[in-house]
C-alpha positions in Angstrom: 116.0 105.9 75.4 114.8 103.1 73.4 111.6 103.0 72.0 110.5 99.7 73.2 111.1 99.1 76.7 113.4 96.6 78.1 112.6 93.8 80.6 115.4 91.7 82.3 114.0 88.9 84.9 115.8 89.3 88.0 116.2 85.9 89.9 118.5 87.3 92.6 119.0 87.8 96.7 119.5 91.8 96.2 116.2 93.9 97.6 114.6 94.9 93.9 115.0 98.8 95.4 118.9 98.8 95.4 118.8 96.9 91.5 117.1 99.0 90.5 119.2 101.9 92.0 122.2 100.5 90.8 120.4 100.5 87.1 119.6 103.9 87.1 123.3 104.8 88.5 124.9 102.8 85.7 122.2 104.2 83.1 124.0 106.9 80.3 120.7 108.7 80.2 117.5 109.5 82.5 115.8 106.4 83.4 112.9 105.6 86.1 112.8 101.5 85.9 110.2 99.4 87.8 109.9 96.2 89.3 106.6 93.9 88.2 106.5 90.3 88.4 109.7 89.6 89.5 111.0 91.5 86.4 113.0 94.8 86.0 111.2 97.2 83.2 112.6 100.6 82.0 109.8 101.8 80.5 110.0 103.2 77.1 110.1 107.1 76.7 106.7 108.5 76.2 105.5 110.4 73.6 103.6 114.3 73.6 100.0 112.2 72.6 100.8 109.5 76.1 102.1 112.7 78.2 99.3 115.6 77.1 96.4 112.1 77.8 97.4 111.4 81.4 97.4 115.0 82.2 93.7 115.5 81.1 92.5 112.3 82.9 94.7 114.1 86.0 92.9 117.5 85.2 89.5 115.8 85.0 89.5 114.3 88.4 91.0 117.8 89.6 88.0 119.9 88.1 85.7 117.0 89.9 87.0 117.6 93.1 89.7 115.5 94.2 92.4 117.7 94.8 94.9 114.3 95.3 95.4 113.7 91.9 99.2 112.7 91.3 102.0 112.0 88.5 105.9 110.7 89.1 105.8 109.7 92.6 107.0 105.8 92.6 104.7 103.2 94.6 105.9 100.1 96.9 103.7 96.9 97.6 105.3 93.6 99.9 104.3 90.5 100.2 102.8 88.7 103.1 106.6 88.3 104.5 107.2 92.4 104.2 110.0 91.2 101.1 109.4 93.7 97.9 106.7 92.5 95.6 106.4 95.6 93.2 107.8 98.6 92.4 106.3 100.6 90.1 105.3 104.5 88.9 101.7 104.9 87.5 100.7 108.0 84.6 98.7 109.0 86.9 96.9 108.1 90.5 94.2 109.2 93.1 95.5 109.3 96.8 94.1 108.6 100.0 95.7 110.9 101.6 98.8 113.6 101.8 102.0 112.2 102.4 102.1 112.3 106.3 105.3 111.9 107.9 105.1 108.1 108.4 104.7 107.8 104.9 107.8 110.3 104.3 109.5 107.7 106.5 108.6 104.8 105.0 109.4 106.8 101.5 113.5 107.1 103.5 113.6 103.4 104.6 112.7 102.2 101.3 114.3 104.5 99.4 112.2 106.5 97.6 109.6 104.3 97.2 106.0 105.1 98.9 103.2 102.8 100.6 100.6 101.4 98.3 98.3 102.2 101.1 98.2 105.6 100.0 96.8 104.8 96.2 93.2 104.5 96.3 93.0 104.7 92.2 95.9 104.1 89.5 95.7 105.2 85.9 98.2 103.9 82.7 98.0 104.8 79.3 99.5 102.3 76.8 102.6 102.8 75.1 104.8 100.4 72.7 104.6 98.4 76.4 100.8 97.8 76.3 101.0 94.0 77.4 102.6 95.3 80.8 100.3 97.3 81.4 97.7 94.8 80.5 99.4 91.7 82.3 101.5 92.1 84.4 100.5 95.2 85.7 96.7 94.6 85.6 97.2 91.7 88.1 100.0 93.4 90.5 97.4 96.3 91.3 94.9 93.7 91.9 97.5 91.9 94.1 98.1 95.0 95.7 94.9 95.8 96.6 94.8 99.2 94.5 90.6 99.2 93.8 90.7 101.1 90.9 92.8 100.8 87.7 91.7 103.1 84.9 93.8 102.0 81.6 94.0 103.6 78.0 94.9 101.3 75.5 95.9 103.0 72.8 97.1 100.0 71.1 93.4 98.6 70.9 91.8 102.5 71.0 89.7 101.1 74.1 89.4 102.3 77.6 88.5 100.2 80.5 87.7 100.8 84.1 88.5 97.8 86.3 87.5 97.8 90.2 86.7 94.5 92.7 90.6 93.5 92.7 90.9 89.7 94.1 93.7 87.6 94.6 92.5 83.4 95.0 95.6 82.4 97.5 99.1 83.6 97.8 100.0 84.1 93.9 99.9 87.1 92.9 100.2 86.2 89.2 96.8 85.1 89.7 95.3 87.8 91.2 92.6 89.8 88.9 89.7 92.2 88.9 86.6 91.0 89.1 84.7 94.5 87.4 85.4 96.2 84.0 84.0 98.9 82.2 85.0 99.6 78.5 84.6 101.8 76.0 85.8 102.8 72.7 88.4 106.1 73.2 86.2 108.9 72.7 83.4 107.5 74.5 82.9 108.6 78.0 84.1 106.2 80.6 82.2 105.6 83.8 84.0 105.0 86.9 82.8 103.5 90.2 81.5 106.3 93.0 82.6 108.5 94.2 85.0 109.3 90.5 83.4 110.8 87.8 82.7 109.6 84.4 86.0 110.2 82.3 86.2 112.2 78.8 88.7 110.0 76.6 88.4 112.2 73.7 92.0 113.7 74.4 93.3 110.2 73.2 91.6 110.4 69.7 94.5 111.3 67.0 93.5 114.2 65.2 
């Protein structure tokens, strides 16, 4: 896979789940794209130092108690008219709750996709991609709803906490969050309650 990621805008009729079906299908290798902003990414591969990251920030929650700490599962928010607004696959995420089986049926109906409803925190660390996850993903989880979105920017060696998502009318390009907390990686960053303060030290390069 390349090792910058690729971003195609898709001004098309076709339900954003079967384009990007069709993409992977027609892929030569492994790919998981997403769907932000009315834009297909394939996200580029990441690295040991991105992977062995997320799973610390997953382990940490874990040792704190919240045993719904997840990676790989892909995520599915509408618009007001029910019409795909975003598809995407966080590093990591807190649920609200076990899949139950309406969600496993919304999962079949759209294909593989889950309810956003079930995220009640989302977590990205930066790769050679660190303005999606700074733009265009920063205000789709806002538009979403999600309340929480924990990011490590390793292009900047910063980690923010943002919470209070708004969106001001129907455009989700505008929506934002109205809280951050940032620190220099290798400070301890503090999340709202009930989440406890994260150890970013994993994403110092030795």
């Amino acid at each position: 896979m390349s090792a910058e990621p690729i971003m195609e805008p898709v001004m098309t009729q076709v339900d954003p789940i079967d384009l990007l079906n069709a993409i992977e299908e027609a892929s030569p290798m492994p790919i998981r794209p997403e769907y932000v902003e009315g834009t297909v990414i394939v996200p580029p591969q990441p690295n040991d130092h991105h992977n062995d990251g997320a799973f610390e920030l997953s382990y940490q929650f874990r040792a704190a108690g919240f045993r719904l700490v997840g990676m790989g599962n892909g995520y599915r928010a509408a618009h007001k008219d029910g019409s795909t607004m975003t598809l995407f696959i966080p590093d990591f995420y807190v649920r609200r709750r076990k899949a139950s089986e309406l969600d496993e049926s919304y999962r079949k109906a759209h294909k593989g996709w889950y309810p956003i409803d079930m995220i009640a925190l989302i977590g990205e660390v930066t790769s050679t991609n660190h303005e999606t996850d700074t733009g265009p993903k920063f205000r789709t989880y806002a538009a979403a709803g999600v309340p929480v979105y924990v990011l490590i920017n390793r292009n900047t060696s910063t980690a923010h906490c943002y919470s209070t998502p708004v969106l001001p009318g129907d455009d989700p390009t505008k929506a934002y969050y109205d809280d951050e907390a940032k620190v220099d990686l290798g400070e301890p960053l503090p999340l709202p309650a009930p989440y406890p303060t994260l150890d970013t030290a994993p994403f110092l390069k030795d």
